[in-house]
N, C-alpha and C positions, 0 to 999 in steps of 0.2 A: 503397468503394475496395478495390482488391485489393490485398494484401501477399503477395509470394512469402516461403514462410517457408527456400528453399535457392535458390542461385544457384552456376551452372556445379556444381552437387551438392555443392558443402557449406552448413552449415548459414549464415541471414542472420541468426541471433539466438543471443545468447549468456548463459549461465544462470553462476549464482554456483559456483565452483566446490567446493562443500562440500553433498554431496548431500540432507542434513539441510534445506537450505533452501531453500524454495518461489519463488527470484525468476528472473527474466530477464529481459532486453532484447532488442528488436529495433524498430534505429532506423528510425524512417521520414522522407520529404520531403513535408510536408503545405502545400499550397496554401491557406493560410488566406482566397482571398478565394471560395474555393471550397465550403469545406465549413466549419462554424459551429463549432468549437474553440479552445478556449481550451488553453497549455501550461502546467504547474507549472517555475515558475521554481526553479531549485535553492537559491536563497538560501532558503526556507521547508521545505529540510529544516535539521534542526534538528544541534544541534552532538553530541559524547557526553554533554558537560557537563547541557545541554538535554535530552537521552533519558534522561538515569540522575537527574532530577531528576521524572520523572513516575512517579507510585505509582497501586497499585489503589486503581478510585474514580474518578480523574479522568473527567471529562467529554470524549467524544469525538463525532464525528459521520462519518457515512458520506455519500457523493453518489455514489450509483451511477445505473442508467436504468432506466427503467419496460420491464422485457422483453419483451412483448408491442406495442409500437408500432412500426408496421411507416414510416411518413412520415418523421417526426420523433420523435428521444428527445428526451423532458423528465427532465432529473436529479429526482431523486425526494433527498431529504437525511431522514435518519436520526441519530436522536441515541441517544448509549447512552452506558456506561462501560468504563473497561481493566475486565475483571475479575478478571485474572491475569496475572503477570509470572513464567512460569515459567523456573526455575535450568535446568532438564533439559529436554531434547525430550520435547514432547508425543507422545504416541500417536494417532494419526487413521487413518484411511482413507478412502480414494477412491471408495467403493463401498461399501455396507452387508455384503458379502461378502467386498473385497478384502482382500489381506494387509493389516496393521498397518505403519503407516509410522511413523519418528519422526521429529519435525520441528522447526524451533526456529522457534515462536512465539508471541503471547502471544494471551492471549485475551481476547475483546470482550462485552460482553453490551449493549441486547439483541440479537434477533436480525434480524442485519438482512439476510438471506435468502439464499439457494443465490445467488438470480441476478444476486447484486452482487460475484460473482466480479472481483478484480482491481478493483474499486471503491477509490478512494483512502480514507484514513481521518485526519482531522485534529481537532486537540485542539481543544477548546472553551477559548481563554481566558478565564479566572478576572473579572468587570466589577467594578471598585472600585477605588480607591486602596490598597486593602490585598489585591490580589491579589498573589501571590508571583510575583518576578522570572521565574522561569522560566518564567510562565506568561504573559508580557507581549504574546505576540504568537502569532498561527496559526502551524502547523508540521505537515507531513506527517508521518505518524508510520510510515506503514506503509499495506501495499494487503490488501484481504481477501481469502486465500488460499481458505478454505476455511470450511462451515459446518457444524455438529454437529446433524443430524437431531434432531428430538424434544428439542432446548434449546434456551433462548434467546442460545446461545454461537453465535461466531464466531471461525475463526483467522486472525490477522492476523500478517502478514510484516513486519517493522521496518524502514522504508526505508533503514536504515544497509547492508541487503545491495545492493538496488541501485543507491547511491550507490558504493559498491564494483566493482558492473559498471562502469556509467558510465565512474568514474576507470577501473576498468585496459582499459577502450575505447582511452583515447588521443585521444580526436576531436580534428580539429585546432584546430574552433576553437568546443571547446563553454569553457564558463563555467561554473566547478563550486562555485565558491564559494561555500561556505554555513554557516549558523548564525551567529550574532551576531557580527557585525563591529566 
C-alpha cells in the first residue's frame, strides 16, 4: 500500500511537538477486507495512573515482523523487561557516527532488534489472583523507537506521546478513550 507522506506539499503526518520525543502519526484509510490487519484499540493505552504504576522489571513483550519476508509478514513476539525508567533524556544516536541526540524514553531489555522499529510494546500481565491491580489487564506501553548496538537494550517511546498526537488531531470521529473506565 502506498502512503503519501505530503499532499498539495505540506506534510500528511504529524509528530509530537517537543523535539526530545521520538513519535508521530500519520493517519491512514485501510481497507480491512483487503489487506490482513488488525488496529489497537485506544482503550488499551493505558491511563497516567496505569503508566506511573509500572517499575523496572516488569515484564514486557514486543510483536514486531520477521524483516526479511517478502509474501507475507508473520509477527514474530518477543518478551523482555522495562529496564530503565529514565528521569532525564537519554543520550542515543542514529547512526554509530551521528551527533548525540537526547531523547525521552525508557529502556527495554532484551534486545529485540534494529528491525522492530516502530514495533508496538505491551506489558505482560502479572497470572494469579495476587497480581497487582495495575497489572489486571494488556496495555500499550509504548512503540520501539530505537535500538542500542552491541546491547541487549532497546528505546522505547511511552504511548502517552502519541495519545497526545492523536488528541490534539481532532478527528472527528475517532474515539479516544482510554485506560480504565
Amino acid at each position: 500500500m502506498r502512503v503519501d507522506l505530503q499532499k498539495d506539499g505540506a506534510p500528511s503526518w504529524w509528530h509530537f511537538h517537543d523535539d526530545d520525543v521520538d513519535a508521530a502519526v500519520l493517519p491512514v484509510q485501510v481497507n480491512y477486507s483487503l489487506y490482513d490487519v488488525n488496529a489497537l484499540h485506544p482503550e488499551l493505552f493505558p491511563s497516567d495512573l496505569e503508566m506511573a504504576g509500572l517499575e523496572t522489571g516488569d515484564r514486557v513483550m514486543s510483536v514486531g515482523l520477521l524483516p526479511e519476508e517478502k509474501t507475507r509478514n508473520y509477527p514474530i513476539t518477543t518478551f523482555g523487561r522495562i529496564a530503565n525508567i529514565p528521569l532525564e533524556d537519554v543520550e542515543t544516536r542514529c547512526a554509530p557516527k551521528s551527533p548525540i541526540l537526547l531523547l525521552k524514553e525508557w529502556l527495554i531489555a532484551p534486545d529485540l532488534g534494529s528491525a522492530n522499529g516502530g514495533a508496538p510494546i505491551f506489558n505482560v500481565p502479572a497470572p494469579g489472583p495476587d497480581a497487582a491491580a495495575s497489572e489486571a489487564r494488556p496495555l500499550i506501553l509504548g512503540v520501539q523507537a530505537l535500538s542500542y548496538p552491541g546491547t541487549a537494550v532497546v528505546g522505547m517511546t511511552p504511548i502517552g506521546y502519541v495519545y497526545q498526537i492523536l488528541r490534539d488531531l481532532k478527528l472527528p470521529d475517532a474515539n479516544l478513550k482510554h485506560g480504565v473506565h
